[in-house]
Wavefront OBJ file of the C-alpha trace (Angstrom):
o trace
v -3.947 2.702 2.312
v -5.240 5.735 0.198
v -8.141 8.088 1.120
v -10.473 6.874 -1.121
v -10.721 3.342 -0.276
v -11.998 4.606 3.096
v -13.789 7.627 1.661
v -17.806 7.322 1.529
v -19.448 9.695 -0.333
v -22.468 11.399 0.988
v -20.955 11.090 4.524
v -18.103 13.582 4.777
v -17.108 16.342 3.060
v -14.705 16.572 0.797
v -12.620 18.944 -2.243
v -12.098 18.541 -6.230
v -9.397 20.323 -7.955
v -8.733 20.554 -11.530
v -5.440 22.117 -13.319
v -5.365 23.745 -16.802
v -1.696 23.524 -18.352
v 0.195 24.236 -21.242
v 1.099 20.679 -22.195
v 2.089 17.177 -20.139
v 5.616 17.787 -18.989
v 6.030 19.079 -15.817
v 9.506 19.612 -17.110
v 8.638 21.888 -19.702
v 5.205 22.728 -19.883
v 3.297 25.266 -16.716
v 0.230 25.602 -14.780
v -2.382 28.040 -16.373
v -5.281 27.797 -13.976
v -6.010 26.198 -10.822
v -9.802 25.746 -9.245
v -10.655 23.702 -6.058
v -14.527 23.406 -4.524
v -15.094 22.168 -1.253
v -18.246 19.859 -1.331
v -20.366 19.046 2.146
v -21.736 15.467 2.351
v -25.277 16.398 0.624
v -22.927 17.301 -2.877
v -23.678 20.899 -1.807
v -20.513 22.991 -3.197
v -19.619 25.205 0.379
v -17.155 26.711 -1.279
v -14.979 27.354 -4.329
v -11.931 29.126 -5.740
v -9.980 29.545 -9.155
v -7.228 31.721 -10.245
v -5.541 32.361 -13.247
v -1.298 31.779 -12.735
v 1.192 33.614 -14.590
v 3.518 31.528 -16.794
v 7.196 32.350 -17.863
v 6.351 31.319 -21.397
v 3.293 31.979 -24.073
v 0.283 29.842 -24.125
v 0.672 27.229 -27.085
v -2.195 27.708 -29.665
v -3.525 24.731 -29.423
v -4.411 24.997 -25.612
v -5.871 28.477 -26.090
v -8.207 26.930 -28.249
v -8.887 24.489 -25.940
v -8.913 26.004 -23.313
v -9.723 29.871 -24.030
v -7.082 31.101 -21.841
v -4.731 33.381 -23.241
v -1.171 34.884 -22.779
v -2.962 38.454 -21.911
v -5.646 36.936 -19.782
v -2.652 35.389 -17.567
v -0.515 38.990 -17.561
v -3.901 41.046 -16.983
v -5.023 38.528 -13.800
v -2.775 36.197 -13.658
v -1.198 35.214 -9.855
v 2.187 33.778 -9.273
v 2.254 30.299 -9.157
v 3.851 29.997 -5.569
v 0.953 32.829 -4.376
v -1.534 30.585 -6.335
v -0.139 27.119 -4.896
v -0.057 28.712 -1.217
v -3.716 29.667 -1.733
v -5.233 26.075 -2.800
v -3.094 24.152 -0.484
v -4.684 26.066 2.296
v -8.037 26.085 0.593
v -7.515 22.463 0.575
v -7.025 22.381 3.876
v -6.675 17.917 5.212
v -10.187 17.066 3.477
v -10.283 14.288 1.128
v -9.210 15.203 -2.111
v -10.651 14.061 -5.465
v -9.388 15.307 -9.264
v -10.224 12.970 -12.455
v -7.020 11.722 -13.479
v -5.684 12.508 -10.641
v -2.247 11.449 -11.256
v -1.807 14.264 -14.002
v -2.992 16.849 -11.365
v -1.322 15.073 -8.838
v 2.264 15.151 -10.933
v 1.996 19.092 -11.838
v 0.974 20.042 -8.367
v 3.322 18.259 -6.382
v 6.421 19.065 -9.416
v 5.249 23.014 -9.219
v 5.414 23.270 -4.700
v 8.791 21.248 -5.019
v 10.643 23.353 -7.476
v 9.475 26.414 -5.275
v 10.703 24.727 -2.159
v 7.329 25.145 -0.384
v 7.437 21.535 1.639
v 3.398 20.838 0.528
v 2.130 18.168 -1.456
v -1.489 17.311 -2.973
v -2.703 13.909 -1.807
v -5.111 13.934 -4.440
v -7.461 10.785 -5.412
v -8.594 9.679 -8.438
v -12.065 9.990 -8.889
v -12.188 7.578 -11.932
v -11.685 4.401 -10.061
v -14.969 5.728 -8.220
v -16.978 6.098 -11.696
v -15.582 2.055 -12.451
v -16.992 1.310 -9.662
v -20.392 2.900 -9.274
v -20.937 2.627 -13.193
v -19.010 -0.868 -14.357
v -20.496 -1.507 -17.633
v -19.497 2.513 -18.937
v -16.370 1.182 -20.858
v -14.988 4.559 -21.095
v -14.661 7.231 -18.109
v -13.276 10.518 -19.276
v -14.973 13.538 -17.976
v -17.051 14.360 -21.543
v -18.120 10.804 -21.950
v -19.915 10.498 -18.091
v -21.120 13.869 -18.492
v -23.224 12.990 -21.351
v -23.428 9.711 -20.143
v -25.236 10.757 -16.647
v -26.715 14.235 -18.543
v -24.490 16.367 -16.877
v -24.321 19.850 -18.877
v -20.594 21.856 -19.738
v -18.884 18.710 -19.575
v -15.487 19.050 -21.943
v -15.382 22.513 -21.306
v -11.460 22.242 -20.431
v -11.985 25.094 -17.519
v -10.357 24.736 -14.382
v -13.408 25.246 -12.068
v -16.232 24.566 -14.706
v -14.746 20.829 -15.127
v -14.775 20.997 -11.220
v -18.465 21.657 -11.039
v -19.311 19.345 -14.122
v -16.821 16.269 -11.828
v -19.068 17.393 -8.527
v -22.861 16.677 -10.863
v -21.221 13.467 -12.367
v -20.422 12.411 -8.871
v -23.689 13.303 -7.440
v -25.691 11.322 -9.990
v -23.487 7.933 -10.168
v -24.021 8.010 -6.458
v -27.793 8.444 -6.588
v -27.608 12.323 -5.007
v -29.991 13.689 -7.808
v -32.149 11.609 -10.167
l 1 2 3 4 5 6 7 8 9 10 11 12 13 14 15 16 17 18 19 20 21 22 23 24 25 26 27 28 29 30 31 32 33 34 35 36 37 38 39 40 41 42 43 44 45 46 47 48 49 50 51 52 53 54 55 56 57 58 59 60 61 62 63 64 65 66 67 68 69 70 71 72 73 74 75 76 77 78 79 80 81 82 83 84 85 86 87 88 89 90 91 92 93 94 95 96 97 98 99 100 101 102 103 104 105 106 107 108 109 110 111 112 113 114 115 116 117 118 119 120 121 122 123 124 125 126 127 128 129 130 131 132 133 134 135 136 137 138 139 140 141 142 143 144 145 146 147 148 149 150 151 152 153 154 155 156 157 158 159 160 161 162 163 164 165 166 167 168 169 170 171 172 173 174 175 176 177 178 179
């Protein structure tokens, strides 16, 4: 049985995490950013953390445009990926874990801690069987289209810890939190 069939909002706390790549491969294409928040049971962010990671190739175009990150932003503060994976698994800590579309996170996460040999995986739950849930009748349930949909501002921003924040209001609001 997975964590969120159990998981009730507004009564624990729990963690988001969003990933910024260069692509969909976990084969061929590397992790750019990496943000986590940890969220009390009022949808009060406790706290947060993002870090840039240094990647063995360059930054496609396309990403830095949708993104904004850049192949000097990741050499000027970029982390190593094992330092930055070592620091959001223990950020992390055993809370509940929620990303939207999880399983992409999910894939890059767990694909990134094996080929280091670091023995750690991300048990991370999809939030958008949540959103089907709370808001049936939406049709569609990327990020952008329940941020406008529920007036959440900086939604689409493609960010690491801005989509975070903008998943944490969208998840406040289907659940009633803030009107």
């Amino acid at each position: 049985m997975n964590q969120r069939e159990n998981f009730r909002f507004g009564r624990a706390p729990f963690c988001l995490l969003d990933i910024e790549t260069t692509g969909f491969s976990t084969e061929i294409h590397e992790i750019t950013e990496i943000a986590a928040v940890r969220v009390n049971e009022r949808f009060e962010i406790v706290e947060e953390t993002s870090c840039l990671v240094r990647i063995e190739n360059s930054v496609p175009w396309h990403i830095t445009n949708l993104t904004g990150i850049t192949d000097r932003m990741l050499k000027a503060e970029g982390k190593p990926l094992a330092t930055a994976i070592r620091h959001i698994h223990m950020f992390l800590g055993d809370h509940t874990m929620f990303a939207h579309n999880a399983t992409f996170d999910r894939r890059f996460m767990n694909a990134a801690a094996q080929r280091l040999g670091m023995g750690v995986s991300f048990p991370l739950e999809c939030s958008i069987p949540v959103f089907k849930k709370l808001l049936p009748k939406q049709g569609k349930y990327g990020l952008p289209v329940l941020a406008e949909a529920l007036r959440v501002e900086g939604g689409g921003e493609h960010r690491a810890l801005g989509d975070c924040r903008v998943l944490l209001e969208c998840l406040k609001r289907a659940h009633g939190a803030v009107r």
